[in-house]
DRENDO-1510 file (C-alpha; in Angstrom, 1 decimal, always signed):
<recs>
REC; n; res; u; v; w
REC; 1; UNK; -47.8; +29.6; +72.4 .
REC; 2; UNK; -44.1; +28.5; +72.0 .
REC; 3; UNK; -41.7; +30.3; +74.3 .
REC; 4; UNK; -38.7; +33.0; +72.1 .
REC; 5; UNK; -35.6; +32.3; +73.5 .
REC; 6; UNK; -32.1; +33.2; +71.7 .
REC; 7; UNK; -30.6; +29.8; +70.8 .
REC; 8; UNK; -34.3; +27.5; +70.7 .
REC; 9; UNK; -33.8; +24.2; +71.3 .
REC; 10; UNK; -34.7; +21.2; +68.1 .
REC; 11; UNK; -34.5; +17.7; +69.0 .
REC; 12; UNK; -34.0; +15.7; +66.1 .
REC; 13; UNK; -33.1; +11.8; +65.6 .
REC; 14; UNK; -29.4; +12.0; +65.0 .
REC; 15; UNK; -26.6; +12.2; +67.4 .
REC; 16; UNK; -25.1; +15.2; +68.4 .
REC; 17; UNK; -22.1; +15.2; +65.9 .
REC; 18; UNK; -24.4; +14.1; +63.3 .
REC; 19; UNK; -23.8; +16.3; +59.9 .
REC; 20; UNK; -27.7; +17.1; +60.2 .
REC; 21; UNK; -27.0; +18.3; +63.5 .
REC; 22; UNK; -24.0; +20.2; +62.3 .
REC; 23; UNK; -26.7; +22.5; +60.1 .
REC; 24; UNK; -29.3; +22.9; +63.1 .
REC; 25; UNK; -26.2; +24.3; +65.2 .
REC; 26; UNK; -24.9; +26.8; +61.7 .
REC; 27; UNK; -28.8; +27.7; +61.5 .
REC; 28; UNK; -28.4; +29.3; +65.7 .
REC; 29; UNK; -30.4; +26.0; +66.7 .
REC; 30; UNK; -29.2; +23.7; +69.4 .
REC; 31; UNK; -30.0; +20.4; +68.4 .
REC; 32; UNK; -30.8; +17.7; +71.0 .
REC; 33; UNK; -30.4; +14.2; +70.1 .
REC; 34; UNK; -33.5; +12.2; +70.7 .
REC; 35; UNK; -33.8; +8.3; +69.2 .
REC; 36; UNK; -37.4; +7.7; +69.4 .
REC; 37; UNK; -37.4; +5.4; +66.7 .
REC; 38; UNK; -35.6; +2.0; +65.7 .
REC; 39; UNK; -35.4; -0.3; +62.3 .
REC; 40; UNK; -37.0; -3.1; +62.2 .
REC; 41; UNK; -36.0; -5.8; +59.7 .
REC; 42; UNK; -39.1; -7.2; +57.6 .
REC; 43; UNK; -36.9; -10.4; +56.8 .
REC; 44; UNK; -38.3; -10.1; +53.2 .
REC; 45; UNK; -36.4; -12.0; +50.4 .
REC; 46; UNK; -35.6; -9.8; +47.1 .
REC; 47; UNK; -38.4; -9.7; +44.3 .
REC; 48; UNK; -36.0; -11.9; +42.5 .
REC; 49; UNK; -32.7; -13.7; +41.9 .
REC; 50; UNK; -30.4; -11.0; +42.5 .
REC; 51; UNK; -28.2; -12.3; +39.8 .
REC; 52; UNK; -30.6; -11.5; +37.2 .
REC; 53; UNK; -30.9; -7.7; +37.9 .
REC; 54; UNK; -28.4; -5.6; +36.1 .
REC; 55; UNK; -28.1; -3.5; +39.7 .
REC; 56; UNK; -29.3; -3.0; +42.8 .
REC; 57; UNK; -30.5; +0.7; +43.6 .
REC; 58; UNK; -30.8; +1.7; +47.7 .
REC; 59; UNK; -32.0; +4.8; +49.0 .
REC; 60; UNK; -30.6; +5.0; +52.4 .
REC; 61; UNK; -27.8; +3.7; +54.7 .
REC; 62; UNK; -30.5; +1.7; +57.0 .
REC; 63; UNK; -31.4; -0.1; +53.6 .
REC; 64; UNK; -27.9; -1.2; +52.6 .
REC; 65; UNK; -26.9; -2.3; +56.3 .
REC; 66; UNK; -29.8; -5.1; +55.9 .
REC; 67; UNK; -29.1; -5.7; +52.4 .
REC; 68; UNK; -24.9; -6.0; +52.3 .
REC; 69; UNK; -24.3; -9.3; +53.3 .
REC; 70; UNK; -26.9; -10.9; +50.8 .
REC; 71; UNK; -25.4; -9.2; +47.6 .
REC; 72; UNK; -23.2; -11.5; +45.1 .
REC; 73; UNK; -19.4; -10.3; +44.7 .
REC; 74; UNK; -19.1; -7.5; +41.7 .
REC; 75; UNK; -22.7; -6.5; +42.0 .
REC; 76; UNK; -22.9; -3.0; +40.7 .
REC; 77; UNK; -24.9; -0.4; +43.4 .
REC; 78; UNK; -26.6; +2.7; +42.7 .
REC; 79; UNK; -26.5; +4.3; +46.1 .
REC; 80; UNK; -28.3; +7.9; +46.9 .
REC; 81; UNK; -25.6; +9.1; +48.8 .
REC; 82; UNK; -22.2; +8.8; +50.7 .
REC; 83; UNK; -23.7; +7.9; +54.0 .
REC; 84; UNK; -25.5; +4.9; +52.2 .
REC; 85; UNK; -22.2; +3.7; +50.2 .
REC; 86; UNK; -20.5; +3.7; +53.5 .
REC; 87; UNK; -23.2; +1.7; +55.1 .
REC; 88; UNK; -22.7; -1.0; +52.6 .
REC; 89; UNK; -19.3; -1.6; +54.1 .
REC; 90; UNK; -18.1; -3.6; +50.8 .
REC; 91; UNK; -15.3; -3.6; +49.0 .
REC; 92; UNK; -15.8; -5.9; +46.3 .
REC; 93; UNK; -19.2; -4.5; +45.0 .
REC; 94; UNK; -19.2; -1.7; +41.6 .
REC; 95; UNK; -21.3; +1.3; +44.3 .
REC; 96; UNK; -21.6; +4.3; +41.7 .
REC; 97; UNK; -23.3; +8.0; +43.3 .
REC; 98; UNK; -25.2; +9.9; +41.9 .
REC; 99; UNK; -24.5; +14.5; +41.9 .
REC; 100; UNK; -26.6; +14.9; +44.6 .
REC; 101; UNK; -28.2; +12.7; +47.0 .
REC; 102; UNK; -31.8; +12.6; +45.9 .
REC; 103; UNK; -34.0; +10.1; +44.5 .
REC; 104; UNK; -34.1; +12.1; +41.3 .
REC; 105; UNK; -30.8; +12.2; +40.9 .
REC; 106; UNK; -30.5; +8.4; +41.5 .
REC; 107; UNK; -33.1; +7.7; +38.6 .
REC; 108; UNK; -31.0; +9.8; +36.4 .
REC; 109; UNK; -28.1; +7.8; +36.9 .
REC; 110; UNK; -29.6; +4.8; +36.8 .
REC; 111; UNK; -31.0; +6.0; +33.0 .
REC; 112; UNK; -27.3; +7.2; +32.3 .
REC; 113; UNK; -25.8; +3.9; +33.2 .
REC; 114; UNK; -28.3; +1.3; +31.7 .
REC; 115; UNK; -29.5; +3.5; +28.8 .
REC; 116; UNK; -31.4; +0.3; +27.6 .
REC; 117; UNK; -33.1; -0.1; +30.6 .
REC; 118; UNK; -33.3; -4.1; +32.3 .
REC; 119; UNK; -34.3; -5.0; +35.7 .
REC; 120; UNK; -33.6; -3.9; +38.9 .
REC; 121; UNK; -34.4; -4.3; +42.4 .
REC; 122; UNK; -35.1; -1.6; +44.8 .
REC; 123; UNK; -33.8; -1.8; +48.2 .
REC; 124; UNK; -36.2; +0.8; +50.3 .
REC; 125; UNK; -37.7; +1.2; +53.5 .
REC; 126; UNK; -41.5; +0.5; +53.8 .
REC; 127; UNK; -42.4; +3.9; +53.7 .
REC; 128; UNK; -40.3; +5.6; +51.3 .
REC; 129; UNK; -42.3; +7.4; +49.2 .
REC; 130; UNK; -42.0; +5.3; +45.6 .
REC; 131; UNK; -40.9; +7.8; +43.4 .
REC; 132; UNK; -38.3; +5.7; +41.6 .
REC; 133; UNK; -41.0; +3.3; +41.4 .
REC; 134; UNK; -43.5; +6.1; +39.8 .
REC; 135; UNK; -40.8; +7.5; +37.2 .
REC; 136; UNK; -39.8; +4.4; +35.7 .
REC; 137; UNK; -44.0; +3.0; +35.5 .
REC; 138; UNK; -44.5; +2.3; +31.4 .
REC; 139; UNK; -40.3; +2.5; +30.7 .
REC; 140; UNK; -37.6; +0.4; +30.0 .
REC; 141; UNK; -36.6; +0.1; +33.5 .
REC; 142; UNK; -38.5; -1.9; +35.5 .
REC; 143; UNK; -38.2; -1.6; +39.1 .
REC; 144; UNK; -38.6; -4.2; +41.6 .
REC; 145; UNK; -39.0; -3.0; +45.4 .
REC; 146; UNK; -37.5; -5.3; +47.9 .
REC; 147; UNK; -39.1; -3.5; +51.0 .
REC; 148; UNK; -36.4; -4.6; +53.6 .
REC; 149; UNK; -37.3; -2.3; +56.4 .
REC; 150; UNK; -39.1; -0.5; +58.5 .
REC; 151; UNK; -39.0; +2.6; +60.9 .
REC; 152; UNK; -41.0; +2.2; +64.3 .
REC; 153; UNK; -41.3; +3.6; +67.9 .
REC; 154; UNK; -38.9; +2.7; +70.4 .
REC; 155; UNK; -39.9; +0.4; +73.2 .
REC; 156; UNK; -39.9; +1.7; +75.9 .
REC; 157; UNK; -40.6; +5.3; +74.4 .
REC; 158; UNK; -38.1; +8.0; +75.5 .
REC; 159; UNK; -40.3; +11.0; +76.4 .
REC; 160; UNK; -39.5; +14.0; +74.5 .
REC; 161; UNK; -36.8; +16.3; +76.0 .
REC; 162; UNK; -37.2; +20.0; +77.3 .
REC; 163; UNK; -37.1; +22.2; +73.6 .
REC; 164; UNK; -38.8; +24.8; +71.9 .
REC; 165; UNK; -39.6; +22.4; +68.3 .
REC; 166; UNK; -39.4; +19.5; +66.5 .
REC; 167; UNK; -38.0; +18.1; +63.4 .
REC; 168; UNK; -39.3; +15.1; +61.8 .
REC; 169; UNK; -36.7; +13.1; +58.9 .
REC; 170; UNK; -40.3; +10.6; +58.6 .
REC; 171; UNK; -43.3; +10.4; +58.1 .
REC; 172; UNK; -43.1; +7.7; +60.9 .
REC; 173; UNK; -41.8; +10.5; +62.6 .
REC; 174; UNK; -44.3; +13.3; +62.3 .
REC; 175; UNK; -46.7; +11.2; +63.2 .
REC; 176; UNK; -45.2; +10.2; +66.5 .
REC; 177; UNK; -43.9; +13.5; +67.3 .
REC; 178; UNK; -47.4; +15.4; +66.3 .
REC; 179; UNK; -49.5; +14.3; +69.4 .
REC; 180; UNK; -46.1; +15.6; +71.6 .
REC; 181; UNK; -45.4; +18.8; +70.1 .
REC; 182; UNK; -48.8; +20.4; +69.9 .
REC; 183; UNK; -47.3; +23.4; +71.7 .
REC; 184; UNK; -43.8; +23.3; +69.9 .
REC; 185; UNK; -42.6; +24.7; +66.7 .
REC; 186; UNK; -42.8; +21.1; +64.3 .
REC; 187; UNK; -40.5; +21.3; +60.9 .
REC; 188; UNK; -40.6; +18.7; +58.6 .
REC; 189; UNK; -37.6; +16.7; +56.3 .
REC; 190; UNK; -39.3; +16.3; +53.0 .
REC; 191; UNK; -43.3; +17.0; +51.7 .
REC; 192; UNK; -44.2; +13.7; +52.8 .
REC; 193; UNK; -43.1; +14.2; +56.5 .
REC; 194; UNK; -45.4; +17.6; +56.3 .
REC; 195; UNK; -48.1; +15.7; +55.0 .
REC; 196; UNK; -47.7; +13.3; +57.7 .
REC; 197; UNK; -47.9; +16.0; +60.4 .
REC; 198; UNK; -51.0; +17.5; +58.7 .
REC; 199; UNK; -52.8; +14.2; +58.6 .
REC; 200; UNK; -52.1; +13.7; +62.6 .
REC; 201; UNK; -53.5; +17.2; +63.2 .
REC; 202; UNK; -50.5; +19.2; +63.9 .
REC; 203; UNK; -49.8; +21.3; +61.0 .
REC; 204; UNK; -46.7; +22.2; +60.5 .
REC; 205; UNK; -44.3; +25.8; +60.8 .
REC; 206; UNK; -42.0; +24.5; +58.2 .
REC; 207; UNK; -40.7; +21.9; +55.7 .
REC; 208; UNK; -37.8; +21.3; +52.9 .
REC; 209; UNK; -36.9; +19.2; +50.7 .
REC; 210; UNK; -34.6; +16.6; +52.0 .
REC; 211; UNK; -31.2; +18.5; +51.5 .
REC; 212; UNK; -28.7; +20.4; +54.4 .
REC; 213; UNK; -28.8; +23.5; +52.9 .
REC; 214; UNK; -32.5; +23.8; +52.5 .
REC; 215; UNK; -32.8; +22.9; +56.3 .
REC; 216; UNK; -30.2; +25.3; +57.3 .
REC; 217; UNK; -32.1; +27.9; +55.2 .
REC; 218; UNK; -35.6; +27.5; +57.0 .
REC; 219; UNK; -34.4; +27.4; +60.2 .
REC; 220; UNK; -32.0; +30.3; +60.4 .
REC; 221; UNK; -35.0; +32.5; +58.5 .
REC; 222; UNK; -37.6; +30.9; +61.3 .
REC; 223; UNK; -35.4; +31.9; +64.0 .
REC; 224; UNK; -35.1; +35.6; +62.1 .
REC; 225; UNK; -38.4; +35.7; +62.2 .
REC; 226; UNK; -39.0; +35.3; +65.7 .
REC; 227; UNK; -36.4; +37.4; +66.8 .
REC; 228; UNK; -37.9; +40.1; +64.5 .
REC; 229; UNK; -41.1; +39.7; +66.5 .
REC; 230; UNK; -39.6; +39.8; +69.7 .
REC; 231; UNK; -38.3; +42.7; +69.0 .
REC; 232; UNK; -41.4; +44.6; +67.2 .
REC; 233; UNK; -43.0; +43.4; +70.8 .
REC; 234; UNK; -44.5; +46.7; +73.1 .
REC; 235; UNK; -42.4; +46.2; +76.2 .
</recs>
């Protein structure tokens, strides 16, 4: 049974003045950093000659650090969000954002942009969960992944600090973290993740879609909810 204390703790993968991090603390969480995981590099070459795409498209900041110093001068990039344009660190290359920082977003940009469709290469990790790659199946725009990545556990593994739950931004991550937190309270970045933690046996207390607010909105209403029970408990 997990412990009800006023300010739980959450460890999470992201450092302590991490924006993620910032929302934990505004939900009356107190995140603890914990890097259980690393990138690894596949080393894979694009799909194709980078020059013949009419843009690259890259889902994540981890993604465009491995890619960046490959791409030719000019290229245009359709990025999910600001942490991944920043990650690019270029300043000669056309990096356009989508209105939000979701892969839906991203595939409406990319129709917006190149309303005639073409090819283009995806930059993604190896489990991201394809659905640019899905939308675009049968259309004009045909996607090629270039799988540059990879999320895996740290060697040697940290053990998991002193805290009350759990959040996993992977499914990499649910799957580490679900043999660990058995006892904890396990929340989940994204359906996937969930499904991850469901398939490793630890189901989980809750999950959002990939977006701050959402994850600011399930914890602070976990949290309520516990306090409301602590205090409908006979003394």
């Amino acid at each position: 049974m997990t412990r009800a204390v006023l300010q739980p703790r959450l460890a999470l993968a992201r450092p302590g003045n991490h924006p993620l991090a910032d929302t934990v603390r505004k939900a009356g969480w107190r995140p603890v950093p914990y890097s259980f995981t690393s990138l690894k590099v596949t080393g894979a070459a694009p799909p194709m000659l980078l020059s013949r795409v009419r843009a690259l498209l890259i889902l994540s900041p981890s993604g465009a650090k491995v890619a960046a110093a490959g791409l030719p001068s000019g290229m245009t990039c359709l990025v999910q969000g600001a942490g991944t344009a920043d990650a690019l660190g270029r300043e000669d290359l056309d990096v356009r954002l989508p209105s939000e920082a979701r892969a839906e977003a991203l595939w409406e940009l990319l129709q917006t942009h190149f309303p005639d469709g073409g090819d283009f290469v995806l930059v993604r990790g190896e489990r991201s969960r394809e659905y640019l790659e899905e939308a675009a199946r049968g259309s004009a725009w045909r996607i090629h992944p270039w799988v540059t990545h990879c999320e895996a556990a740290r060697e040697p593994f940290p053990p998991l600090p002193e805290v009350e739950g759990v959040l996993a931004l992977s499914p990499t991550q649910a799957e580490i973290l679900a043999p660990l937190a058995k006892d904890l309270q396990r929340f989940a970045w994204g359906e996937a993740t969930a499904e991850a933690f469901a398939r490793a046996g630890a189901s989980v207390h809750g999950h959002c879609e990939p977006k701050p607010s959402l994850l600011w909105a399930m914890l602070a209403q976990q949290l309520a909810s516990q306090q409301d029970q602590k205090e409908e408990s006979p003394c």
